[in-house]
C-alpha positions, 0 to 999 in steps of 0.5 A, a space after each residue: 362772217 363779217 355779219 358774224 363779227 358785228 353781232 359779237 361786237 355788239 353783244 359785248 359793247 358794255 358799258 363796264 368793258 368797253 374802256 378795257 377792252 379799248 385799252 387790251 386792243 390798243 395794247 395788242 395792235 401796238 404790241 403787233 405793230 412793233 413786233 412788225 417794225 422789228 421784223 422790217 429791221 431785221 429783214 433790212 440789216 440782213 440786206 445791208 450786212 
C-alpha cells in the first residue's frame, strides 16, 4: 500500500499542481485540526460542567 501511495505522489507532482495541491492539503489538515480542537473542547467542558 505504502509503495501505492509513493507512485500516485509522484505521477501528480507537477509543476502547475503542486503549489495548489500544497494550498487544498494546508486547507484540509488545518481544517481537520480545528475540527479537532473543537471536539477536545467539547469533550473537556462536558467534564467540567
Amino acid at each position: 500500500m505504502a509503495e501505492e501511495g509513493k507512485g500516485a505522489q509522484s505521477k501528480e507532482e507537477s509543476p502547475e499542481l503542486s503549489p495548489t495541491k500544497k494550498w487544498i492539503n494546508r486547507v484540509i489538515g488545518l481544517a481537520g485540526f480545528l475540527f479537532l480542537v473543537f471536539l477536545i473542547y467539547k469533550m473537556v467542558v462536558n467534564k467540567l460542567g
